[in-house]
C-alpha positions as CSV (number, residue, x, y, z in Angstrom):
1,X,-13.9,-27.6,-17.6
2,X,-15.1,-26.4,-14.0
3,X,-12.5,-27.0,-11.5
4,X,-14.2,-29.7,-9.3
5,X,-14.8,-32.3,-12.9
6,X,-10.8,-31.1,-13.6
7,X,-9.9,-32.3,-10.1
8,X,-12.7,-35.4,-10.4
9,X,-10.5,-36.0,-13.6
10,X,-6.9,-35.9,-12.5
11,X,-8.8,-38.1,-9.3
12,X,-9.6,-40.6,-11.5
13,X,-6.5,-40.6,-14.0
14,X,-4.5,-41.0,-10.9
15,X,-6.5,-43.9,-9.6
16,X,-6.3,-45.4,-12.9
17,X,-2.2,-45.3,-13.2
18,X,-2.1,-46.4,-9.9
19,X,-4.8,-49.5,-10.1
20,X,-3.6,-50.9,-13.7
21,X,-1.1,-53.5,-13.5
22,X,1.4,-53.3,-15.7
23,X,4.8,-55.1,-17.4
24,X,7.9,-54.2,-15.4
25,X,9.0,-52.3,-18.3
26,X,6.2,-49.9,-18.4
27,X,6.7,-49.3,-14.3
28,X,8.7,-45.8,-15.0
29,X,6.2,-44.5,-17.7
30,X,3.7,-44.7,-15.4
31,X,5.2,-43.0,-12.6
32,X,6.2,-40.3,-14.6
33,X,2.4,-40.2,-15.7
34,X,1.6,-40.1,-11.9
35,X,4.0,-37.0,-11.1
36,X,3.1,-35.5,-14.3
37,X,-0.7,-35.2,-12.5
38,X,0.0,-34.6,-9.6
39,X,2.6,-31.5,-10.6
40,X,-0.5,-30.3,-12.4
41,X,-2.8,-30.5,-9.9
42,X,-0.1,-28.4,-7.7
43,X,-0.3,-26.1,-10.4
44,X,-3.9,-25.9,-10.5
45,X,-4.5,-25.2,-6.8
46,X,-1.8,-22.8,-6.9
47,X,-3.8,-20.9,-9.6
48,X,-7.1,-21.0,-7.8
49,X,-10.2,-20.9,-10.5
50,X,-12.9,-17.9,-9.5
51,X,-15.2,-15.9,-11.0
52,X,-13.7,-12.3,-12.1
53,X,-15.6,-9.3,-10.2
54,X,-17.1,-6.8,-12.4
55,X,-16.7,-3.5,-12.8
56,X,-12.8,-3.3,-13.2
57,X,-11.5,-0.8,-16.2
58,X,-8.5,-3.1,-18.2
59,X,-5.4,-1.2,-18.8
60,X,-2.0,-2.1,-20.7
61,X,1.3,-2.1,-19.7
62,X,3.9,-2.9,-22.2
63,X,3.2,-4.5,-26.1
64,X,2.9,-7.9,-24.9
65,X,-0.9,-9.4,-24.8
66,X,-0.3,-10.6,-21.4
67,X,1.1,-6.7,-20.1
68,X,-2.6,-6.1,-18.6
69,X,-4.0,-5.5,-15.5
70,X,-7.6,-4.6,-14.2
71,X,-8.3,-1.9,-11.7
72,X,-11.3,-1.4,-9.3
73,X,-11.9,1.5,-8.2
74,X,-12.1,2.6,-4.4
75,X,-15.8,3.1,-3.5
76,X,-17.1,5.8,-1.5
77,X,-13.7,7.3,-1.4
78,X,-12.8,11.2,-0.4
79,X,-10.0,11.8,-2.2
80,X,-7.1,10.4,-3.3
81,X,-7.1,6.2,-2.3
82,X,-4.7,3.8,-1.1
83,X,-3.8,0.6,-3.8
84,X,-3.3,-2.8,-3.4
85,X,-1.9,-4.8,-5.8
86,X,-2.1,-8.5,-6.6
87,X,-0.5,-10.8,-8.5
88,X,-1.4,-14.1,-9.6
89,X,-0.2,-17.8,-9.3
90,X,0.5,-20.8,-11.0
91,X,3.9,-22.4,-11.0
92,X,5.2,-19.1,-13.2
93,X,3.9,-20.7,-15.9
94,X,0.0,-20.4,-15.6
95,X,-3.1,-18.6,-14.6
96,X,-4.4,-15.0,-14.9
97,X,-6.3,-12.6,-13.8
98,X,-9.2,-13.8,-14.6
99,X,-9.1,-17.2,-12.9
100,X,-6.8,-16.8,-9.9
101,X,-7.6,-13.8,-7.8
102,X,-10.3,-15.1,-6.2
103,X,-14.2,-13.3,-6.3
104,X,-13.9,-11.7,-2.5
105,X,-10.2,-9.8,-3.1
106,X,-12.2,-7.3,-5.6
107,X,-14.9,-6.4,-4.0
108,X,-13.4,-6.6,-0.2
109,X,-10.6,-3.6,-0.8
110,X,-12.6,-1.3,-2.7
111,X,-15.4,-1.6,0.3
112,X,-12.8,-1.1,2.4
113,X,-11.6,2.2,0.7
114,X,-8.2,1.1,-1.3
115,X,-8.4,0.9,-5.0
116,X,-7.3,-3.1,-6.2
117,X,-5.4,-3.7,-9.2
118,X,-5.3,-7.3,-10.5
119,X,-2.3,-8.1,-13.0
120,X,-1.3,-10.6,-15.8
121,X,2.4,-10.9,-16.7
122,X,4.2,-12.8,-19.2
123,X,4.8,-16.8,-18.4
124,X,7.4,-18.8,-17.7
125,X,9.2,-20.4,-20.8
126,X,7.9,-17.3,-23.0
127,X,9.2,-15.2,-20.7
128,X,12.0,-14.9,-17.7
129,X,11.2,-15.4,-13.6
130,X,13.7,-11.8,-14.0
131,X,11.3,-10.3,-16.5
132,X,8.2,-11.6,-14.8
133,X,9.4,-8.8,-11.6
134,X,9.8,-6.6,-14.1
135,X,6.3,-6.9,-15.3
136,X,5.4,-6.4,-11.8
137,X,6.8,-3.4,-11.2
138,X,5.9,-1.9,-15.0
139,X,2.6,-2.6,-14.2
140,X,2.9,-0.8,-11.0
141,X,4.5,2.2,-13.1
142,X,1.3,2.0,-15.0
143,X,-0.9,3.0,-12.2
144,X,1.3,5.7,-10.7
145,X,0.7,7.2,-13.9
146,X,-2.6,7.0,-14.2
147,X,-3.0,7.6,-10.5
148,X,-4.9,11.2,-10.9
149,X,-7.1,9.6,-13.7
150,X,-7.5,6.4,-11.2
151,X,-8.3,8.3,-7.8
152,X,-5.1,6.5,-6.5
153,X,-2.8,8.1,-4.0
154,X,0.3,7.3,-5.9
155,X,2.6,7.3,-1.9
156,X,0.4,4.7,-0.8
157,X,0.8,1.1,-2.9
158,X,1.0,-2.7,-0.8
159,X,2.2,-5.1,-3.6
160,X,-0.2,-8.4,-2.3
161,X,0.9,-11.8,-4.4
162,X,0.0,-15.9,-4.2
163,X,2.1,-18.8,-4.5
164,X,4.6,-17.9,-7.6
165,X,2.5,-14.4,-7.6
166,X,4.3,-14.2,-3.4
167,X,7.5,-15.0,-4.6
168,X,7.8,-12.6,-7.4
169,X,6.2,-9.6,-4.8
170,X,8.8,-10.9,-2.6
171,X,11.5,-10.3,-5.4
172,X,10.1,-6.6,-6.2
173,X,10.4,-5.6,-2.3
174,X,13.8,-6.8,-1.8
175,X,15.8,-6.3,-5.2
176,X,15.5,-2.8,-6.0
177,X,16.6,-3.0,-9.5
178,X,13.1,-4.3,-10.9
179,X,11.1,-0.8,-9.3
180,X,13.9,1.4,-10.3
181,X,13.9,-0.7,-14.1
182,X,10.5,1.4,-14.1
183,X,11.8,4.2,-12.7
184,X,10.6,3.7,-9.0
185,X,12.0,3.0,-6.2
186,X,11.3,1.0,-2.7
187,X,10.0,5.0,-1.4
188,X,7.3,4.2,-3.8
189,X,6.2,0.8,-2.0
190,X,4.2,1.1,1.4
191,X,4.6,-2.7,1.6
192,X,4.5,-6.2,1.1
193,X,2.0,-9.0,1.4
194,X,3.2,-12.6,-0.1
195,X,0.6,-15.2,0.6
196,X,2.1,-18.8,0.5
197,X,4.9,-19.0,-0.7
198,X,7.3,-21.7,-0.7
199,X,10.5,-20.3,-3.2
200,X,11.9,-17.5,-1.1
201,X,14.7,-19.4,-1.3
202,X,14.7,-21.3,-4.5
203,X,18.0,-23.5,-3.7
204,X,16.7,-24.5,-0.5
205,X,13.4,-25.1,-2.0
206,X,14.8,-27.0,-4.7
207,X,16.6,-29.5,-2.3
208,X,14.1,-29.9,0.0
209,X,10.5,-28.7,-1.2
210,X,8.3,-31.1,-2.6
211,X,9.1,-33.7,-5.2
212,X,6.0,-32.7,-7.3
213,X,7.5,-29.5,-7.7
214,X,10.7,-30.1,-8.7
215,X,10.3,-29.4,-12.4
216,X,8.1,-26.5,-12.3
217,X,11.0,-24.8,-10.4
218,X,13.9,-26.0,-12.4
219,X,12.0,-25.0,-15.5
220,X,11.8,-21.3,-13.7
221,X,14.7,-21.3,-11.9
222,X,17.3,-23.0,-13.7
223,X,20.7,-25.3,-12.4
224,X,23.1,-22.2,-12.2
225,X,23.7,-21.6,-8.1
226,X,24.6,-17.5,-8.8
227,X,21.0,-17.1,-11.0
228,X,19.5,-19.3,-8.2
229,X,20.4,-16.9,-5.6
230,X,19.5,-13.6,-7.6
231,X,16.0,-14.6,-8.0
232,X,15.9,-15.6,-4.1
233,X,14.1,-12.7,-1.6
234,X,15.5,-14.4,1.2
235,X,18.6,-13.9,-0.2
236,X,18.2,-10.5,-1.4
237,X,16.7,-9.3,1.7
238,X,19.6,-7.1,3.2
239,X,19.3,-3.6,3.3
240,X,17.3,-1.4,1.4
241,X,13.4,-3.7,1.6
242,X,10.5,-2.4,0.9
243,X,9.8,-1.3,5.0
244,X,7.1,-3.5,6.2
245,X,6.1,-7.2,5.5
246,X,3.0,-9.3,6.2
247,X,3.7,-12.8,5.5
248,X,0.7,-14.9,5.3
249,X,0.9,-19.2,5.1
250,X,-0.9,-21.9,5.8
251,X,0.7,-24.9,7.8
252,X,2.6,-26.5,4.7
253,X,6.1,-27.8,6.3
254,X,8.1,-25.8,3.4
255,X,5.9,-22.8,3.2
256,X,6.0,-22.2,6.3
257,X,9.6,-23.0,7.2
258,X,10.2,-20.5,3.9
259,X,8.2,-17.4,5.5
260,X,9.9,-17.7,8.8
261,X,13.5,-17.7,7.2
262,X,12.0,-14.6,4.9
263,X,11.0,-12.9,7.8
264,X,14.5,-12.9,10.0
265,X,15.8,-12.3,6.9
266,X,13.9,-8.9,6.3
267,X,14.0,-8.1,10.0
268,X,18.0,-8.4,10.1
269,X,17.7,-6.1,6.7
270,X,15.5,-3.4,8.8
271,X,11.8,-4.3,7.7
272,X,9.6,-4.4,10.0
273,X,8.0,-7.8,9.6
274,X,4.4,-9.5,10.8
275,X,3.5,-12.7,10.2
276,X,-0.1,-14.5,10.0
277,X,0.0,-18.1,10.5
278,X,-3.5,-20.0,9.8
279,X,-5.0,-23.1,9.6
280,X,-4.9,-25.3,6.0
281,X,-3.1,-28.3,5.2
282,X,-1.5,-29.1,1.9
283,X,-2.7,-27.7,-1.5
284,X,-6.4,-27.7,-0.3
285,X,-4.8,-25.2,2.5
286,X,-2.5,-23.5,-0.3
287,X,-5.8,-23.0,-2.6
288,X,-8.1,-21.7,0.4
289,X,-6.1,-19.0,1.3
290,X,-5.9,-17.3,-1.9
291,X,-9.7,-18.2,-2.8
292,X,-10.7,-17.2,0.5
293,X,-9.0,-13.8,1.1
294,X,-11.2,-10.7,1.4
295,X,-14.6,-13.1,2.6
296,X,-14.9,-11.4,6.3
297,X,-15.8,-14.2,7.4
298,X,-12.1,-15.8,6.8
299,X,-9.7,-15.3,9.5
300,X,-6.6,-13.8,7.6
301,X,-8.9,-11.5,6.0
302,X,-9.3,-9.5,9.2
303,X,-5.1,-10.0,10.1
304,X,-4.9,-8.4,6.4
305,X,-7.4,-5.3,7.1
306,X,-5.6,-4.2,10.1
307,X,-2.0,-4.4,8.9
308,X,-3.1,-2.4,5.6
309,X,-5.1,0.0,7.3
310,X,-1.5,0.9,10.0
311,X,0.7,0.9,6.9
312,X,-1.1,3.2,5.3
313,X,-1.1,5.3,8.3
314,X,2.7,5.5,8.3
């Protein structure tokens, strides 16, 4: 199902449990079957549909199915090239790389001269929010491995994420223990791009983030405060980071009040910190940011070029 007839759908099932009167009795069935589609729908837009970009070589990274990545190369490089990596949304429970990376991400950075690695990890109940950042940085061990065989200057990596994907990029560049579970280390990270997120601080998130959410992040996050806190960037953000930070939102209350606690959270931890605040309202705003990145013709895209191209100066 296309994404515009999946949204006409959940459109029309939510007019329909809205319109339909119904016994008193039934009243609570029906407005779980109301949050049920619209915690779907944030899902959904979260995990942006696209088409994938061609020409990317698929690589492995552990024994799980879902321990894969694709990898563009940089075109027209001389030598050795920057990486940026990016990881997916979808509520830590959905999407890929195939359907939420967007068609501009993949062709704008190997144009620009970086190589772009796209990555699948294993999902939320399979799998942990704790072993998902380990995924991250396993996969990132993958391609410093390869990095001769890739063209890939292996001193040179930006981890870039959306939506769960920015929270668990978030996670790798502020709890060590993930990178140096795969036998890196925050030396190995140039730096950070999370792109609308809204969990950087999963307790706060939890008791004031949106009620659609609510059971997508207890699912991920659990009840128990201590856990809670571990899997919380914001939290996590003291001293050692990963050294510089773009954070990138869209003018959602809680993702936006999120970033800017993030930020003077990494900047009292020594990061140095940008952010990129842009127009977009709601999920719509959440969805176009991550579909839109890389399209020159999209604002952020040109706030993104010029932070990568000083960090990789550095």
């Amino acid at each position: 199902m296309s994404k515009q007839s999946w949204l006409g759908y959940v459109a029309l099932a939510a007019f329909a449990v809205a319109s339909v009167s119904v016994p008193a009795p039934f009243a609570d069935a029906r407005e779980k079957m109301r949050d049920r589609l619209r915690e779907r729908l944030a899902e959904r837009m979260g995990a942006d549909e696209g088409p994938k970009a061609p020409g990317s070589e698929t690589l492995s990274y552990g024994n799980d199915p879902l321990q894969a990545l694709d990898v563009w190369r940089a075109k027209g490089a001389k030598g050795a090239a920057p990486l940026v990596v990016f990881v997916h949304g979808g509520g830590w429970k959905r999407g890929s790389k195939d359907n939420a990376t967007g068609r501009f991400k993949p062709e704008h950075f190997p144009a620009a001269g970086y190589a772009f690695a796209s990555i699948n990890y294993r999902l939320v109940p399979a799998a942990t929010v704790e072993q998902q950042a380990a995924d991250v940085a396993s996969a990132v061990k993958a391609l410093v491995d390869r990095a001769d065989t890739l063209g890939i200057d292996r001193r040179r990596i930006v981890l870039m994420g959306h939506s769960a994907g920015a929270h668990l990029v978030a996670l790798v560049g502020t709890d060590e223990r993930y990178l140096k579970g795969a036998g890196l280390s925050f030396a190995d990270i140039s730096g950070v791009v999370p792109i609308d997120g809204a969990a950087y601080d999963v307790a706060a998130q939890m008791k004031d983030g949106p009620p659609i959410m609510q059971k997508t992040y207890a699912q991920a996050f659990g009840t128990d405060p201590a856990r809670q806190r571990a899997v919380s960037p914001t939290v996590q953000a003291t001293a050692p980071n990963a050294p510089d930070f773009l954070l990138l939102y869209v003018q959602r209350a809680d993702g936006v009040r999120q970033a800017k606690a993030l930020g003077a959270a990494l900047t009292a931890g020594g990061s140095r910190v940008e952010h990129g605040s842009f127009p977009g309202e709601g999920l719509k705003g959440h969805a176009e940011i991550n579909r839109s990145l890389g399209d020159p013709a999209y604002a952020p895209t040109a706030t993104v070029d010029a932070w990568l191209k000083r960090v990789f100066a550095r």
